[in-house]
C-alpha positions as CSV (number, residue, x, y, z in Angstrom):
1,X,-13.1,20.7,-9.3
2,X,-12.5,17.9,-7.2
3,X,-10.5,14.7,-8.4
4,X,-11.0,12.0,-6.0
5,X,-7.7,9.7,-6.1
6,X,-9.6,6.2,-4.6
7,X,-12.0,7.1,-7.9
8,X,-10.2,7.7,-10.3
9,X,-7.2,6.2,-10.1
10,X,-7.4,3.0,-7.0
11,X,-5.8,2.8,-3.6
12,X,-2.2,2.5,-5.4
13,X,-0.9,5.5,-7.1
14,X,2.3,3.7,-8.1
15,X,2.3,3.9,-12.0
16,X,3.1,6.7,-14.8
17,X,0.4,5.8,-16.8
18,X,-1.8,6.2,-13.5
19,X,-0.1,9.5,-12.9
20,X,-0.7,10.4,-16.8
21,X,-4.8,9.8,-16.0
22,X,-3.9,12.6,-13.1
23,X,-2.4,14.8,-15.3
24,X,-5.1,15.0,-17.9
25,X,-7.8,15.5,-15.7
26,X,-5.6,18.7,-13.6
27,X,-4.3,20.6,-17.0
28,X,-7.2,21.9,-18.3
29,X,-8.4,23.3,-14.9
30,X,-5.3,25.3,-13.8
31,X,-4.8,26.2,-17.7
32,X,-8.2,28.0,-16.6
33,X,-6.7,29.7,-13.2
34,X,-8.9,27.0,-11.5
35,X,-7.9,25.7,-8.5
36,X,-8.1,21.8,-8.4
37,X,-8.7,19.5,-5.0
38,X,-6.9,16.4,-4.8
39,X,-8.3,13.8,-2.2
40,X,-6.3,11.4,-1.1
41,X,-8.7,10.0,0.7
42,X,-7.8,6.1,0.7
43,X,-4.5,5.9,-1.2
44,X,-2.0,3.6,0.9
45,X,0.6,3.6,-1.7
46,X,2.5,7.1,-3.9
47,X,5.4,6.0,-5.6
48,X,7.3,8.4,-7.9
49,X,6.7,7.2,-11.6
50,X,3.1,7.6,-10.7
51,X,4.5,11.8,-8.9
52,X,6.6,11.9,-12.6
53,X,3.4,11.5,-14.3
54,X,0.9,14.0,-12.8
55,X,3.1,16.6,-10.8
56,X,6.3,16.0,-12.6
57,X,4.1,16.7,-15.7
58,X,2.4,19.9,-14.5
59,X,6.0,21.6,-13.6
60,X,6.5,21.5,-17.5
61,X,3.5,23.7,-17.4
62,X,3.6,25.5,-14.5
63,X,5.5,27.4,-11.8
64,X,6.2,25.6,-8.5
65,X,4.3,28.4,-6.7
66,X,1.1,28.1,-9.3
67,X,0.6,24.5,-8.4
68,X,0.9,25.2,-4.5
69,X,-1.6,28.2,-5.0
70,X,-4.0,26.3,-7.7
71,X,-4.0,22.3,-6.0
72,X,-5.2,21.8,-2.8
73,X,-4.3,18.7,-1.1
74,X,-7.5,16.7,0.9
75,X,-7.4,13.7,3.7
76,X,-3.9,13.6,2.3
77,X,-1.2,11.7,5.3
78,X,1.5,13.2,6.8
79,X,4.1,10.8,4.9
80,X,2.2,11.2,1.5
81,X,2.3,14.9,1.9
82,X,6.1,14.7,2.4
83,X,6.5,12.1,-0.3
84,X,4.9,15.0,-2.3
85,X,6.6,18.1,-1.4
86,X,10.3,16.2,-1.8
87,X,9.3,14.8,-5.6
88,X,8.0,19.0,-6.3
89,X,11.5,20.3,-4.6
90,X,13.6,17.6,-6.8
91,X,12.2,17.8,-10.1
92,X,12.0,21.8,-9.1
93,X,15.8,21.7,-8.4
94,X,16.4,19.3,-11.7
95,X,14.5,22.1,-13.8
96,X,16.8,24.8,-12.2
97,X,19.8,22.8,-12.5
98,X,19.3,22.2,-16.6
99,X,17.9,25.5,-17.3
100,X,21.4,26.5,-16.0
101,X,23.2,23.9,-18.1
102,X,21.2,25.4,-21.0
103,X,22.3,28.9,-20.4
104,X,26.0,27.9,-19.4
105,X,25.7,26.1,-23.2
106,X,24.3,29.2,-24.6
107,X,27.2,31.3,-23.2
108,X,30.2,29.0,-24.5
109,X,28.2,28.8,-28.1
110,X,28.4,32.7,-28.4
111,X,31.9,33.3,-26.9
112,X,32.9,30.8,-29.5
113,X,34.4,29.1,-26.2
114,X,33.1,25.9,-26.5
115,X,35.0,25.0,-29.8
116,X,38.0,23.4,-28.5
């Protein structure tokens, strides 16, 4: 499958809603192991709601390594590209970060530890 950015969503990906539309049209195809192009092809603007709402999205879903093995990035700049892989790292870190806070929580809760 190919998903065609300048179609589907306009020159400015700068919206959650916009990166929503993204998001729906991705999670069926790499629920199926498919591997999904994204063309960039004509976008002049990626802000991060519209990153939150597509790739943000997908890391609820997926491992950071399945996306980079399942989405292939086409006609896609060098600063959009970097745009990209710093939103991926920081919402990876974040995940990390509060699936540690979890477990931390978890810990005190048993050892009674956290009643003080």
């Amino acid at each position: 499958m190919r998903v065609q950015l300048i179609e589907t969503i306009g020159p400015e990906c700068t919206s959650l809603d916009q990166g929503e539309k993204l998001y729906h049209l991705l999670l069926e195809e790499l629920k199926a192991k498919k591997s999904v192009e994204v063309d960039f092809q004509g976008v002049h603007t990626l802000f991060s709601p519209f990153l939150m709402g597509s790739f943000g999205k997908l890391l609820g879903h997926f491992e950071k390594e399945v996306l980079m093995q399942r989405l292939e990035f086409r006609s896609i700049s060098p600063d959009h590209l970097k745009t990209v892989n710093e939103f991926i790292d920081r919402a990876e870190a974040r995940s990390t970060e509060q699936g540690d806070l979890q477990m931390m929580k978890e810990l005190f809760e048993e050892d009674e530890l956290g009643d003080f």
